[in-house]
PDBQT receptor file of N, H, CA, C and O in Angstrom, charges set to zero:
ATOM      1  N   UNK A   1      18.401  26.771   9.939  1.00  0.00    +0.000 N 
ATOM      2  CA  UNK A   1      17.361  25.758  10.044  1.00  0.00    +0.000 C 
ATOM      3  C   UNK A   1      16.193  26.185   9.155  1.00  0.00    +0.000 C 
ATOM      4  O   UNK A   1      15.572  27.242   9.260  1.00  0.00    +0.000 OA
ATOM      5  N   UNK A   2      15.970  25.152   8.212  1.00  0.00    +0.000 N 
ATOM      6  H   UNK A   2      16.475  24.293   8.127  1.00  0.00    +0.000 HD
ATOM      7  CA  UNK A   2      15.134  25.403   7.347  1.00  0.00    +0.000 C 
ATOM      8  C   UNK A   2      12.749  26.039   8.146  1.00  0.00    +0.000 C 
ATOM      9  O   UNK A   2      12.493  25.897   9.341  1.00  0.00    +0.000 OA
ATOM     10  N   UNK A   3      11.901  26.462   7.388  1.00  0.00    +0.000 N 
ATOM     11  H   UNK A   3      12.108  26.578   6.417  1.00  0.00    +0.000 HD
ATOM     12  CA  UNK A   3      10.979  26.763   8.255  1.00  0.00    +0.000 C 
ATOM     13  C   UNK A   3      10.244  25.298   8.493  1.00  0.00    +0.000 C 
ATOM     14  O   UNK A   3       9.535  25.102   9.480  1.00  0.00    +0.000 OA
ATOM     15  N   UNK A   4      10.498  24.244   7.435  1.00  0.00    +0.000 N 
ATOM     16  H   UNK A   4      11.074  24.404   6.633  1.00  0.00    +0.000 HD
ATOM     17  CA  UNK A   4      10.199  23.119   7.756  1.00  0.00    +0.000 C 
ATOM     18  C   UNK A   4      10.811  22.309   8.734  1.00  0.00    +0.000 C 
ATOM     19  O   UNK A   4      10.189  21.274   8.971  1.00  0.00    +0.000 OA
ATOM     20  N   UNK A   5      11.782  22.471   9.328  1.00  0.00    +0.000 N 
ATOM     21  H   UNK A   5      12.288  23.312   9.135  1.00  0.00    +0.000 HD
ATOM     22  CA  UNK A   5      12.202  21.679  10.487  1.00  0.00    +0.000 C 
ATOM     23  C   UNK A   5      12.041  22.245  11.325  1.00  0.00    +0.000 C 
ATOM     24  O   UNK A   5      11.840  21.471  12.261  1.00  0.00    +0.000 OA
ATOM     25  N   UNK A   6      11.982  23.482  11.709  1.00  0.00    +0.000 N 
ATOM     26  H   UNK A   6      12.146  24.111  10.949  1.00  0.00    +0.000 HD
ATOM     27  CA  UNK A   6      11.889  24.922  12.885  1.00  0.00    +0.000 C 
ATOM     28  C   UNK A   6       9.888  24.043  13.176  1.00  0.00    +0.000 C 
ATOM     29  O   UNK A   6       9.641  23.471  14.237  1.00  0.00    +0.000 OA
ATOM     30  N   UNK A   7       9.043  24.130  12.285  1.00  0.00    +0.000 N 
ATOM     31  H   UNK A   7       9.243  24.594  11.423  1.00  0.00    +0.000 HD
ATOM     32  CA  UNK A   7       7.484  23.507  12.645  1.00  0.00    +0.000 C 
ATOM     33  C   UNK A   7       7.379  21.777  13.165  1.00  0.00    +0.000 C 
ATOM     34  O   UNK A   7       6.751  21.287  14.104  1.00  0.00    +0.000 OA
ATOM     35  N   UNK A   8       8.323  21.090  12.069  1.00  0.00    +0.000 N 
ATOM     36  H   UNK A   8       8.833  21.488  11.307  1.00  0.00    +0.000 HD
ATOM     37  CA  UNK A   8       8.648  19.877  12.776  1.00  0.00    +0.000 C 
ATOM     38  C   UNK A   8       9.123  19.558  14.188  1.00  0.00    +0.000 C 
ATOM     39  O   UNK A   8       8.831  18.486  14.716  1.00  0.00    +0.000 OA
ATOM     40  N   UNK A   9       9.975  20.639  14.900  1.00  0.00    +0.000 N 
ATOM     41  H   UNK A   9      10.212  21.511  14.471  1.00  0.00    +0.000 HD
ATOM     42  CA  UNK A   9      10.326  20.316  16.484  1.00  0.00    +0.000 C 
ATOM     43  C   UNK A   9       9.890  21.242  17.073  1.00  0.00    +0.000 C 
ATOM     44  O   UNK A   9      10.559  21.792  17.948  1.00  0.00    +0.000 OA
ATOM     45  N   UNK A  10       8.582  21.676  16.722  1.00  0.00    +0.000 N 
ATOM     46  H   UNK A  10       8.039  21.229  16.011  1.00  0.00    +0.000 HD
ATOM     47  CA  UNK A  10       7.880  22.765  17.679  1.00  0.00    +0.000 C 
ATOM     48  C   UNK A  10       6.501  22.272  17.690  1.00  0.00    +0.000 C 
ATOM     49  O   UNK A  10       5.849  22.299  16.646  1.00  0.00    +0.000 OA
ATOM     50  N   UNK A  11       5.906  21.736  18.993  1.00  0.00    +0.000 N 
ATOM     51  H   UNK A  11       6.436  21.714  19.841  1.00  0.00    +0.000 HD
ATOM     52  CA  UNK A  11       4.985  21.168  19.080  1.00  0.00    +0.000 C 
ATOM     53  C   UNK A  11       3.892  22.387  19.057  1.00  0.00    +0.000 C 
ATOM     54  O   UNK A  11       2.694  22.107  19.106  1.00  0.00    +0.000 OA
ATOM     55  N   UNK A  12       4.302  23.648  18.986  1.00  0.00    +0.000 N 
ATOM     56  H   UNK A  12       5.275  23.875  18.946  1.00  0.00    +0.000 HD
ATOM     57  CA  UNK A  12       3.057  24.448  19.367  1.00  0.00    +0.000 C 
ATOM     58  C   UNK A  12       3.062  24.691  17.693  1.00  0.00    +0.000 C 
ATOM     59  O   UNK A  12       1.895  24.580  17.318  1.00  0.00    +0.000 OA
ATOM     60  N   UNK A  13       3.921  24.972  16.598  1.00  0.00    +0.000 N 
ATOM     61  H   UNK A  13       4.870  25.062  16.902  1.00  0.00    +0.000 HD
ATOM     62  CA  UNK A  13       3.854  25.029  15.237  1.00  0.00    +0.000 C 
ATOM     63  C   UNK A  13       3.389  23.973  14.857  1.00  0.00    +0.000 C 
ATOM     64  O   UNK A  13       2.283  24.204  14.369  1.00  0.00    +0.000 OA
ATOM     65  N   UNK A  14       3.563  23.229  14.827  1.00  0.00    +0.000 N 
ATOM     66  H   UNK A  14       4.461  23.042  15.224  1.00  0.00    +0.000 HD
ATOM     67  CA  UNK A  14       3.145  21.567  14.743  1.00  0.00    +0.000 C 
ATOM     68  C   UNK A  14       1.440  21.472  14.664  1.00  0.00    +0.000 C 
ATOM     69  O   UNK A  14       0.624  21.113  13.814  1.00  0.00    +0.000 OA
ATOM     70  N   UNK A  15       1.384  22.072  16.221  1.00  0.00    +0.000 N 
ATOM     71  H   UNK A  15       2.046  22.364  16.911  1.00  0.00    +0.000 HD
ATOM     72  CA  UNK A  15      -0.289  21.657  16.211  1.00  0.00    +0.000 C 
ATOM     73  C   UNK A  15      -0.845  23.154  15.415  1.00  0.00    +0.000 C 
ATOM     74  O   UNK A  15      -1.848  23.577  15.989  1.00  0.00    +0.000 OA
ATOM     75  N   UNK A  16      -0.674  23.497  14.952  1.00  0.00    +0.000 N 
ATOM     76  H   UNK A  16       0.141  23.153  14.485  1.00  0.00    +0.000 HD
ATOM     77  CA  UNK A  16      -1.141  25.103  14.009  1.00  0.00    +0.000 C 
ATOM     78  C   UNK A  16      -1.099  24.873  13.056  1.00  0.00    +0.000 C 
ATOM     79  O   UNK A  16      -1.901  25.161  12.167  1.00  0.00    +0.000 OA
ATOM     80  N   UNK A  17      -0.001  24.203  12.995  1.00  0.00    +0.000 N 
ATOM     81  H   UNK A  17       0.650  23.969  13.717  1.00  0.00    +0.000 HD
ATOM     82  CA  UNK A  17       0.476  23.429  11.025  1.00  0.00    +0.000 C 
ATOM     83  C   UNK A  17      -0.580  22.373  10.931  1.00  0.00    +0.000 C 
ATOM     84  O   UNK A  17      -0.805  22.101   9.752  1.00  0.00    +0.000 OA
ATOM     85  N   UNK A  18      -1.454  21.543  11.953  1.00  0.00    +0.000 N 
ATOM     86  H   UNK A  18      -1.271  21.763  12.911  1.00  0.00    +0.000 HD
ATOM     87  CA  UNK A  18      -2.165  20.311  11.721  1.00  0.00    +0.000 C 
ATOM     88  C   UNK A  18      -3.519  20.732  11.935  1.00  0.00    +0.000 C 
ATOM     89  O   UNK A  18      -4.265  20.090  11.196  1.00  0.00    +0.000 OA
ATOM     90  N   UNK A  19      -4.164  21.598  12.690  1.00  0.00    +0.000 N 
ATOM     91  H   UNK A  19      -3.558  22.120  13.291  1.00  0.00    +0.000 HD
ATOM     92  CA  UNK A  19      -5.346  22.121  12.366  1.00  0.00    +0.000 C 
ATOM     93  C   UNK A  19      -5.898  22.219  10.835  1.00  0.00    +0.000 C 
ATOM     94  O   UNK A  19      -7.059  21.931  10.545  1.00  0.00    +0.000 OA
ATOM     95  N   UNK A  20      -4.844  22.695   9.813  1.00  0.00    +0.000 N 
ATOM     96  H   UNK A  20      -3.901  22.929  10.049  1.00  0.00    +0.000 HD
ATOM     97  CA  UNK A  20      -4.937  22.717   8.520  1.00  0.00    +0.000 C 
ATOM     98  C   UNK A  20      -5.247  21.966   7.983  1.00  0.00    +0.000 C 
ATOM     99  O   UNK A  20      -5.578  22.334   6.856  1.00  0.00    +0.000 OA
ATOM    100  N   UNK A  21      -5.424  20.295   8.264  1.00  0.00    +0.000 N 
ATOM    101  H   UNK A  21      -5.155  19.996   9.180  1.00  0.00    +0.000 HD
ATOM    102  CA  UNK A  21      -5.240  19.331   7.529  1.00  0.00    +0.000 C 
ATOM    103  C   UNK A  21      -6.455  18.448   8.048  1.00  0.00    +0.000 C 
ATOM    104  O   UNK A  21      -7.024  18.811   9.077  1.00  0.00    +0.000 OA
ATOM    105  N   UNK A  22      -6.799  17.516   7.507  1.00  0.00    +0.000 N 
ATOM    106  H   UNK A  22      -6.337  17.220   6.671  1.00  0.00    +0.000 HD
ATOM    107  CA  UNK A  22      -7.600  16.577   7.665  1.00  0.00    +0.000 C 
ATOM    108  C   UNK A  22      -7.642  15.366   8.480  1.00  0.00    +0.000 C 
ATOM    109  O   UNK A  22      -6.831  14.818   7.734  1.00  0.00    +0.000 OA
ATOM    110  N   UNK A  23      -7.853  14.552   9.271  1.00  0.00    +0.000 N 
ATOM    111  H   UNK A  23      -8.513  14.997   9.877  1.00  0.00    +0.000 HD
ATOM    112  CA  UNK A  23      -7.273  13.408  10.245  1.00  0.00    +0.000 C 
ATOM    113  C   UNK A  23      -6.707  12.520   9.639  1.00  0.00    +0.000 C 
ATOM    114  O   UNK A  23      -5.816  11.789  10.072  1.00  0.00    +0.000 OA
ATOM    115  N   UNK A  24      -7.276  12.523   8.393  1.00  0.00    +0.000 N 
ATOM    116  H   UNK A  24      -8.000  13.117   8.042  1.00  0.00    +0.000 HD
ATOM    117  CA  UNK A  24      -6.843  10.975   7.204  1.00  0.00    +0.000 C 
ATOM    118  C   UNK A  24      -5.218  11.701   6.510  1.00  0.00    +0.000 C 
ATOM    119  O   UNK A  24      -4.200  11.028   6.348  1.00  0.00    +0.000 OA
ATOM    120  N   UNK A  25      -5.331  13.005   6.230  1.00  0.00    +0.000 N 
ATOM    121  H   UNK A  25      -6.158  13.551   6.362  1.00  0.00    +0.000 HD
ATOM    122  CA  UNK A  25      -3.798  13.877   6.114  1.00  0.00    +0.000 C 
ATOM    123  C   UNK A  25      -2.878  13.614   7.067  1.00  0.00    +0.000 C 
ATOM    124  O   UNK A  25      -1.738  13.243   6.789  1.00  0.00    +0.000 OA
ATOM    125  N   UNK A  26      -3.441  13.842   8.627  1.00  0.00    +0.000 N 
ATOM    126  H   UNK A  26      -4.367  14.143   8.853  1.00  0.00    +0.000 HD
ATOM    127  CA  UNK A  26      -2.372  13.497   9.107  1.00  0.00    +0.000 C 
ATOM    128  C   UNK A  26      -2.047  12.411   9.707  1.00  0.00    +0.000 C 
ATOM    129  O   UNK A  26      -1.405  12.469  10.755  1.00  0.00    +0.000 OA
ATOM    130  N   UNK A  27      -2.451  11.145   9.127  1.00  0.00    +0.000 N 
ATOM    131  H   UNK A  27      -2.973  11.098   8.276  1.00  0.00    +0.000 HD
ATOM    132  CA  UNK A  27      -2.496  10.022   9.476  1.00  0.00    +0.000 C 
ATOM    133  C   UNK A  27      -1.772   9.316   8.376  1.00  0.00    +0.000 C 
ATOM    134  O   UNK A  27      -1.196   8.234   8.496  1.00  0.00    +0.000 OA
ATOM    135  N   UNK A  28      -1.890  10.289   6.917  1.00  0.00    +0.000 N 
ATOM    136  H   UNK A  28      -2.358  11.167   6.819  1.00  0.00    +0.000 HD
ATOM    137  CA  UNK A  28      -0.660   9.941   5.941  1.00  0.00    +0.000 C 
ATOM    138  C   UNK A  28       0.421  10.057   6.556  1.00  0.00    +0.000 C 
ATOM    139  O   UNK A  28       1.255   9.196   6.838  1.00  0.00    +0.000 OA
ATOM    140  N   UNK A  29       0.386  11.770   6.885  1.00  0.00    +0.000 N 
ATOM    141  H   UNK A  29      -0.291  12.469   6.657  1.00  0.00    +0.000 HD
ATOM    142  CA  UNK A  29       1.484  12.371   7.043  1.00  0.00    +0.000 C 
ATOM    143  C   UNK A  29       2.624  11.204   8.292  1.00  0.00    +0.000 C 
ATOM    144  O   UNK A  29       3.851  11.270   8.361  1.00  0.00    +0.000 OA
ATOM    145  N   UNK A  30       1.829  10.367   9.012  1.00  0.00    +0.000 N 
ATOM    146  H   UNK A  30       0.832  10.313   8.956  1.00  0.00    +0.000 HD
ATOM    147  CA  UNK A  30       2.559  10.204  10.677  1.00  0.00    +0.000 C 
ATOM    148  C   UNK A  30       3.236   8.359   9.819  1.00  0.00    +0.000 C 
ATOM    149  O   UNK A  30       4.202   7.611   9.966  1.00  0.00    +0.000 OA
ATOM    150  N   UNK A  31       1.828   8.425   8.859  1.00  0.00    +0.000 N 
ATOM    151  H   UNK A  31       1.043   9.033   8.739  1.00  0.00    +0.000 HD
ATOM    152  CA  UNK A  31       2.743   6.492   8.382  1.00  0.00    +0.000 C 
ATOM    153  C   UNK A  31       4.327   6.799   7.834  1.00  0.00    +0.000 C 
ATOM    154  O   UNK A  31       5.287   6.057   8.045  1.00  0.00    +0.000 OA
ATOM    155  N   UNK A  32       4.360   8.272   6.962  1.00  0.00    +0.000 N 
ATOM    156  H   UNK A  32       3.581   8.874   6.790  1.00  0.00    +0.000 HD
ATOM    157  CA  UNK A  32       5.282   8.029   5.976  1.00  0.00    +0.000 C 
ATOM    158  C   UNK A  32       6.383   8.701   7.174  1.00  0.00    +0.000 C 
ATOM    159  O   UNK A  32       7.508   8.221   7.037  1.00  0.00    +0.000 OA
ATOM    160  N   UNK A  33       6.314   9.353   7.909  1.00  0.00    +0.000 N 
ATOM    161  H   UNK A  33       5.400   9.742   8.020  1.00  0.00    +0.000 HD
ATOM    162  CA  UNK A  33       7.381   9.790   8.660  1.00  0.00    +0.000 C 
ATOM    163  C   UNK A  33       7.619   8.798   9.411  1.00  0.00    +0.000 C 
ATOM    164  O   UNK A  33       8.809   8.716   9.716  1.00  0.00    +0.000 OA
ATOM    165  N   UNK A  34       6.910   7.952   9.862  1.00  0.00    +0.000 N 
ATOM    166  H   UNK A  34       5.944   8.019   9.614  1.00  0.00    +0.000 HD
ATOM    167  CA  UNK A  34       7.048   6.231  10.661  1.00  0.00    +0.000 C 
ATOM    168  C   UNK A  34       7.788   5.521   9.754  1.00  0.00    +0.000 C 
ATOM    169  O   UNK A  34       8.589   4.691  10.183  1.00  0.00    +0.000 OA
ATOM    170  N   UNK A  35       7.656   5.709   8.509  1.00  0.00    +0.000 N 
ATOM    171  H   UNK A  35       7.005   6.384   8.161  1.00  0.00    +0.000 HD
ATOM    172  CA  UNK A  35       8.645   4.992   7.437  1.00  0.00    +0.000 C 
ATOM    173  C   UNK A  35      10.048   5.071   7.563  1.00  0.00    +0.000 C 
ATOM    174  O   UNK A  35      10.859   4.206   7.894  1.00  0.00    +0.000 OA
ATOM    175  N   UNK A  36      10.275   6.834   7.087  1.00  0.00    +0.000 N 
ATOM    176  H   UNK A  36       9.616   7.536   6.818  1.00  0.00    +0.000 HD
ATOM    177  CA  UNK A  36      11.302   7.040   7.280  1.00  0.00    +0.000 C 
ATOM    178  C   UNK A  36      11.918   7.336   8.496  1.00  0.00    +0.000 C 
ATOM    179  O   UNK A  36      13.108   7.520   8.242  1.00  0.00    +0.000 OA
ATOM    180  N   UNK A  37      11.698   7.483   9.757  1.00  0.00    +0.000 N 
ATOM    181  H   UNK A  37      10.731   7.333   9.964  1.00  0.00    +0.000 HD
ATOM    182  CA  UNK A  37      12.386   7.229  10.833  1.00  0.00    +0.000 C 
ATOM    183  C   UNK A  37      13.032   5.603  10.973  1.00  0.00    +0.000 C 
ATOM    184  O   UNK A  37      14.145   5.258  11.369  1.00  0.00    +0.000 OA
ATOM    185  N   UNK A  38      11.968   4.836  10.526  1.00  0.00    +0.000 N 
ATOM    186  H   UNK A  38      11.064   5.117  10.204  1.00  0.00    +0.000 HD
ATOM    187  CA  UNK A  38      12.474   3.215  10.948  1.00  0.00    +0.000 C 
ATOM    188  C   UNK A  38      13.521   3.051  10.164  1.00  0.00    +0.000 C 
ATOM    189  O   UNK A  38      14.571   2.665  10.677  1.00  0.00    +0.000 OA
ATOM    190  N   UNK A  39      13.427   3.394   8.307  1.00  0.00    +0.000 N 
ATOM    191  H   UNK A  39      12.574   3.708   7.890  1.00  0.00    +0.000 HD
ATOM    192  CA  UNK A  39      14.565   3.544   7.900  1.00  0.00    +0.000 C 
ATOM    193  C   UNK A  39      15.805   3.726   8.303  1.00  0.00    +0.000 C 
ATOM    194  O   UNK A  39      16.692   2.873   8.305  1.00  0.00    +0.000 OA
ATOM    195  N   UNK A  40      15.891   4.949   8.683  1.00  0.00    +0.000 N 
ATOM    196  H   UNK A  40      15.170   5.642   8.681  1.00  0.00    +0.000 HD
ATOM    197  CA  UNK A  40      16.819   5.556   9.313  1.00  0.00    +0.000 C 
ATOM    198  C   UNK A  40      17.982   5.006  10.451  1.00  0.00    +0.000 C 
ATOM    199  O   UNK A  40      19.198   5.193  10.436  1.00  0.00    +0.000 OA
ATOM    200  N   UNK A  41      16.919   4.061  11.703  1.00  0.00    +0.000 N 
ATOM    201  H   UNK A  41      15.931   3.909  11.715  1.00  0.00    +0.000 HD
ATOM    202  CA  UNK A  41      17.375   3.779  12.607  1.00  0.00    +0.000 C 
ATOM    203  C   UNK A  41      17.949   2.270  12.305  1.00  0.00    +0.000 C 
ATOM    204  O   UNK A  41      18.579   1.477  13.005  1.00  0.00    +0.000 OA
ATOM    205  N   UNK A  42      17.501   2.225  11.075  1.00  0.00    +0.000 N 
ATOM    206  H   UNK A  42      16.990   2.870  10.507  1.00  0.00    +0.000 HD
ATOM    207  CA  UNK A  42      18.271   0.733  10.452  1.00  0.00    +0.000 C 
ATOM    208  C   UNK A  42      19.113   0.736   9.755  1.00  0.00    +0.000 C 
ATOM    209  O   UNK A  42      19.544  -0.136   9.001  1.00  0.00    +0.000 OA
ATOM    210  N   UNK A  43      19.526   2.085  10.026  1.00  0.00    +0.000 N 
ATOM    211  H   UNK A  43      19.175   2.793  10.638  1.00  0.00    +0.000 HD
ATOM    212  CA  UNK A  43      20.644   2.503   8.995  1.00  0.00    +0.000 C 
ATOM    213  C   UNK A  43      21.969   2.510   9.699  1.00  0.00    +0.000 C 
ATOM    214  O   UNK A  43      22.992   2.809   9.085  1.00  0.00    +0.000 OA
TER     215      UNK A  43
């Protein structure tokens, strides 16, 4: 498991990884993963 998916399903890495970032960052970050999940589930 790559270290990017190991922080993606770890809510305590997650919130450590997002302290880093800006609210408007992770408000990119949550549209484009909202993208590609919907993708996905229409797949």
């Amino acid at each position: 498991m790559s270290e990017l998916t190991k922080t993606l399903l770890n809510i305590r890495s997650l919130r450590a990884f997002a302290r880093e970032l800006t609210i408007e960052q992770l408000e990119e970050a949550l549209e484009k993963l909202t993208t590609v999940v919907g993708e996905r589930q229409e797949a």
